[in-house]
N, C-alpha and C positions, 0 to 999 in steps of 0.2 A: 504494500500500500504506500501512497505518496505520503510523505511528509507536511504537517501542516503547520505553517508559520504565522504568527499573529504578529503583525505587520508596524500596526500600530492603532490609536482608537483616538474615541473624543466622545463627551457627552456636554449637553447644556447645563448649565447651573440646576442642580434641583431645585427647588420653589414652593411653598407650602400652596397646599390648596385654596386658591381663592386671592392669592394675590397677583404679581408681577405677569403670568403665563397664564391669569384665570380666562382671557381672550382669545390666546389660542389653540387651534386644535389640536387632537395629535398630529394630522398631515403636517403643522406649522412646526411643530419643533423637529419630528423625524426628517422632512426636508433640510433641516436647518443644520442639525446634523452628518446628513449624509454629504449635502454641499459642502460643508466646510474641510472634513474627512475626502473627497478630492479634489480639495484644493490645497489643503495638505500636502497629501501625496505626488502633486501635478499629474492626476489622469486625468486623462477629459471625459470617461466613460466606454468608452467602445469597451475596452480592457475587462470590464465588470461581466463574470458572466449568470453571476444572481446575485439578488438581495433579497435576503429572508431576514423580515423585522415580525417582533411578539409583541402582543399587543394583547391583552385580558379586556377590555371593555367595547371593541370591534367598533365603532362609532359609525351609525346608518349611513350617516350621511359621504362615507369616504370607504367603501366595501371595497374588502380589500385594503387595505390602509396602507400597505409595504408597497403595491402597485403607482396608489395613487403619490406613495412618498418619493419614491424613486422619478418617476417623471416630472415630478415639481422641482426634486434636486436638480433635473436637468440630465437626467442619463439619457441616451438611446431609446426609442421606445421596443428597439430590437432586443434590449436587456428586460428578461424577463423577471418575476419579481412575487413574493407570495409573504402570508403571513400565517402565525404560528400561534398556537396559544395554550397554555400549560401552565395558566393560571401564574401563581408568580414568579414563575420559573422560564414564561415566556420568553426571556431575553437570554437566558443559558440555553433555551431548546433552538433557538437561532443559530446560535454559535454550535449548537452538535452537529444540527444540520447541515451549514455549512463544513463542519469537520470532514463528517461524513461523505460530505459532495468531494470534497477534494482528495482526499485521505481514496475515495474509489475511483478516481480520475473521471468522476462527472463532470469536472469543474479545475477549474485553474486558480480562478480568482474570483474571492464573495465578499461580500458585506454584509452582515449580519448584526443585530441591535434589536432592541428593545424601546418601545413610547409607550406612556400614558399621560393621558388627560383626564385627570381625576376630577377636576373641575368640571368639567365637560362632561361628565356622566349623566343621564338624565334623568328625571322623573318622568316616571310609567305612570299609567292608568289599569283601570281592572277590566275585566272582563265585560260588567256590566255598559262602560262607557263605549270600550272598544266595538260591541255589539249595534251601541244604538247609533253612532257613527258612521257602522259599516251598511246600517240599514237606509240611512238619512243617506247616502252617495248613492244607493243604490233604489232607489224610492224614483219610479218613473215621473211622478206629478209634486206640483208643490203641494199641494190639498195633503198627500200621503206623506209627503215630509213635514210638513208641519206638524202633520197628527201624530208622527212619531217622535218629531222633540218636545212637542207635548210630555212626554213619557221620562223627559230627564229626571231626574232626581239631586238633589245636592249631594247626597252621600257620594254619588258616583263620577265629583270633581275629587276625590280625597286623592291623589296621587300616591304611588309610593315611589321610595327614594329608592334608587338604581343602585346606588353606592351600596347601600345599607344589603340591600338584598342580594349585588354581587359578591359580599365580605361574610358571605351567611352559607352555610353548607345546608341544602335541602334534607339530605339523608338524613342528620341527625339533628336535625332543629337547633342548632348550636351559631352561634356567628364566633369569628376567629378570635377576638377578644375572652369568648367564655372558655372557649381550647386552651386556650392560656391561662385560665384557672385553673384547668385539670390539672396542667403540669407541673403548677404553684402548690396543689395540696398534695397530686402524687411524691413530690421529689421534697417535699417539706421545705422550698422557696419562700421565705419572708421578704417581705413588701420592704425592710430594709436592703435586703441582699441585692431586690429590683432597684430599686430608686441608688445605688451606690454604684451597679451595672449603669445603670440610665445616664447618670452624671460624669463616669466615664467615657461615654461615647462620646459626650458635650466635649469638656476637656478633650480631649482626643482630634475632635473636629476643630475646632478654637486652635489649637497648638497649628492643626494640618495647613488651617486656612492663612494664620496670621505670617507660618513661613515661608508661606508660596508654595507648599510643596504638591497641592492640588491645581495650579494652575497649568499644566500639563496635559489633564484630563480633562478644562474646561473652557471650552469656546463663551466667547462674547457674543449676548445675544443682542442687539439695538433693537427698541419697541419704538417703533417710528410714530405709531400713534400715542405713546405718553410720553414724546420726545425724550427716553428712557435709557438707559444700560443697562445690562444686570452679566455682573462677571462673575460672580461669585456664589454660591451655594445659602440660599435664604431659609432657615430653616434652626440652623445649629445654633443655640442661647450662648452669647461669650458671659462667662461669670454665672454660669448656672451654681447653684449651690442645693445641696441637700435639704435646708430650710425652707428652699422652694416646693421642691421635691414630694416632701412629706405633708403640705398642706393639701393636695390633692385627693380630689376623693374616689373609690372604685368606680369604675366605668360601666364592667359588664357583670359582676355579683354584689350588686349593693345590699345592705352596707356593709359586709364584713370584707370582700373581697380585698387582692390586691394589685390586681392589674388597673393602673392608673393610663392616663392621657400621657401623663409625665414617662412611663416607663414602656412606651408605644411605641412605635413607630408613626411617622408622621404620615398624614396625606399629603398627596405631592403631583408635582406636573413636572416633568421630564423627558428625556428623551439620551440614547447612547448607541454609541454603533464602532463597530471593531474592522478592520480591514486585513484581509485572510488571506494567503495566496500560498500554493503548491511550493518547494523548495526551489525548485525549477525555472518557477514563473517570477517569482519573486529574485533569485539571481540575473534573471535575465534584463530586469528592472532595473536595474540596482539597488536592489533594499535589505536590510539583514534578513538573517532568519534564526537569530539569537535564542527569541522567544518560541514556544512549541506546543501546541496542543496536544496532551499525549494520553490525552481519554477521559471517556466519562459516564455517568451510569444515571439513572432513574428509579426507583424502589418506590411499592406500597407501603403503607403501614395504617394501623387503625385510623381514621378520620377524628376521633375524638382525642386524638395526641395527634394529630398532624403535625405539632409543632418539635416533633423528632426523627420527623423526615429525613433528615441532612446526615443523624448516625444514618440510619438504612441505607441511603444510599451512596454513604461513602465510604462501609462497610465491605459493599456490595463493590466497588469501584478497587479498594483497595485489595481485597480478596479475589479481585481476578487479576488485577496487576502487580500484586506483593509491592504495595508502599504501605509506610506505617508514619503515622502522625509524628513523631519526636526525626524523620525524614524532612518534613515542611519546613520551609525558608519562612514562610507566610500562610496563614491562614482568612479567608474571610468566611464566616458565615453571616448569613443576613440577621438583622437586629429585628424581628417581626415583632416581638417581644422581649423583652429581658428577661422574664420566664422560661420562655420559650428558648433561648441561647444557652441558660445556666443551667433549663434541664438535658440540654444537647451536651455540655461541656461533663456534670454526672454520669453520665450516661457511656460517654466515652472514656470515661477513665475504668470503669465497669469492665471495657471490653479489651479484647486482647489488641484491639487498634494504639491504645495506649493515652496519654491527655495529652492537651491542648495547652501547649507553653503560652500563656498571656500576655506575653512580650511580644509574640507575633502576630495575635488577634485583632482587626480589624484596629490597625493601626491608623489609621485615619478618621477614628470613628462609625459610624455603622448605621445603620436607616432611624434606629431612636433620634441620633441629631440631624443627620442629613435627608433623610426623609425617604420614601418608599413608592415610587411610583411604578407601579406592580409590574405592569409590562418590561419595564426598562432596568430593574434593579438585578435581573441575572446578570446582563451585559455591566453591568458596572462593576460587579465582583471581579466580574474578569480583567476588565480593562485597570483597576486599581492594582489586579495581583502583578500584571503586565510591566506598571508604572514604576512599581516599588522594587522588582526586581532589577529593572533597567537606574532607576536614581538611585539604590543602594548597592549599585555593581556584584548583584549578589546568584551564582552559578546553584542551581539546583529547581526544585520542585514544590508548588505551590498550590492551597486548594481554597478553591471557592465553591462555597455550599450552600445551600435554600431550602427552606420548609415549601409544602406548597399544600396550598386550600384543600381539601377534600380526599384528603391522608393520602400524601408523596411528597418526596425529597428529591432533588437532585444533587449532582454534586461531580468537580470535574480537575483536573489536573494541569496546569501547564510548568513547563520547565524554561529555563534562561541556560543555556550551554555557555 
């Protein structure tokens, strides 16, 4: 199989829900970053021979979203183009895919990444409105459409919120925030142990931010319409302190619970994208091939712990490729929860994988301060494990790993030769 090289990347500032980015769509940032990623590079496109972006909330209005981002970027419309979704894993399943594509000589050179527009998500209606709507379009006479919006009711303006119900597992009536209670009382997690997790990411982000050392992985986006900038990652609290921390109250088991707002991950608008190419392709460019995609796995596990995803499937990842955790240069798992990471971090020291040196954990902070914009945070894992191995001139093997909604993990490898 070919060799797969990860080239180089870039993502937009992440952004809390509802501010700086709450205007645009996903198309608007995933263009935003696929353009700048080659102009990066200096291709003009032809080169590209797919783009596979994740994307978890698929937005009506832009079906397809990878398609429609690709041709906005300005590629080819000969470059074809598809999207992915595995929930918040969507942006790691981009980058297997394209692995995949390359790694079996489908493919030369990809792009692969992760959007969300979490702002952008929308409120639904029920069935009863959707009904009398479909009937009122479809009503030959006005006489018969009148008489059927006669039949409105107010209850059946109540909307429900997209967000809430995307963030919700049907199976077990649970939303992710209460998943993250299981693993609080399973694994005996006090709301101390969270909120001292939580406040490190802060710090962590704060230290990242203030010394430049994410400005690597973060294009300038300009908001023409709020004659705007935004370079940096809007999200991370600088001076967070514990005192803050602890004044919050449970979110999803009130009132004894301990999963706070504070010990979450944020909602967020985003977007990130990695640039892939064969050893081959990529020599013939001129560009390293330093860094290495060198596998990766996927695993079920019960839906009601989905927030242990990441042991499973990097269990499963390392057990067919004999690496072992005290191996890693770097680790990222995503920050879903502080629960949810410190029951993974248990968990692993449990197994014969081995633990998790905290000196290499999400050095940069983690989705609690930099925020989680579902689609796009696989691709970030990776592109951070990417960055950190090239700015700390550091030769070996790295993991980035993910819970994901509706009980699965992913989790994946690259190396810096």
């Amino acid at each position: 199989m070919a060799q797969v090289a990860l080239i180089g990347g870039i993502r937009t500032p992440y952004v809390k829900m509802g501010n700086a980015f709450k205007d645009l769509t996903a198309d608007d940032l995933g263009a935003s970053v696929v353009k700048e990623l080659l102009n990066r590079f200096n291709l003009g496109g032809r080169e590209i021979d797919e783009v596979i972006i994740g994307n978890v909330s698929q937005p009506a209005e832009a079906a397809n979203v990878a398609r429609v981002i690709a041709l906005r970027a300005g590629l080819p419309k000969s470059v074809s183009a598809y999207t992915v979704h595995r929930n918040c894993a969507s942006g790691l399943q981009a980058i297997a895919d394209g692995y995949d594509k390359i790694a079996l000589g489908l493919a030369d050179i990809v792009i692969a990444g992760g959007v969300e527009s979490m702002s952008n998500i929308p409120f639904l209606y029920g069935k009863e409105l959707r009904e009398l709507v479909a009937g009122i379009m479809s009503a030959k006479t006005m006489s018969a459409k009148i008489k059927l919006l006669a039949g409105l009711k107010l209850k059946y303006l109540k909307p429900v919120v997209g967000l809430l119900a995307g963030l919700s597992d049907p199976l077990i009536g649970m939303n992710m925030g209460q998943t993250a209670e299981v693993l609080a009382e399973t694994y005996d997690i006090s709301r101390k142990e969270q909120d001292e997790f939580a406040l490190a990411s802060h710090q962590k982000a704060e230290a990242a931010i203030k010394s430049g050392r994410l400005k690597r992985e973060i294009m300038t986006m300009f908001l023409a319409d709020k004659n705007a900038v935004v370079n940096e990652d809007i999200g991370p609290r600088f001076g967070q302190t514990m005192e803050a921390l602890t004044k919050l109250k449970p979110v999803f088991k009130k009132p004894h619970g301990t999963v706070t707002a504070g010990n979450s991950s944020q909602i967020t608008d985003g977007a990130a994208a990695v640039l892939m190419m064969s050893k081959d392709a990529a020599k013939a460019l001129g560009f390293e091939t330093d860094v290495r995609v060198y596998g990766y796995a996927f695993a079920g596990c019960e839906p009601k712990t989905m927030g242990l995803g990441p042991v499973y499937a990097t269990q499963k990842l390392f057990n067919r490729d004999g690496w072992r955790l005290d191996q890693m240069l770097r680790v990222e798992i995503n920050e879903a929860f502080a629960a949810q990471v410190l029951a993974c971090l248990r968990v692993f020291e449990e197994e014969e994988m081995g633990a998790v040196n905290p000196d290499i954990l999400n050095v940069n902070g983690g989705a609690i301060a930099l925020g989680h914009p579902v689609g796009s945070s696989g691709t970030r894992l990776v592109l951070t494990l990417m960055n950190e191995l090239r700015l700390n001139d550091l030769t070996g093997p790295a993991l980035a790993t993910l819970c994901i909604g509706g009980g699965q993990g992913g989790a994946m490898v690259i190396m810096r030769q």
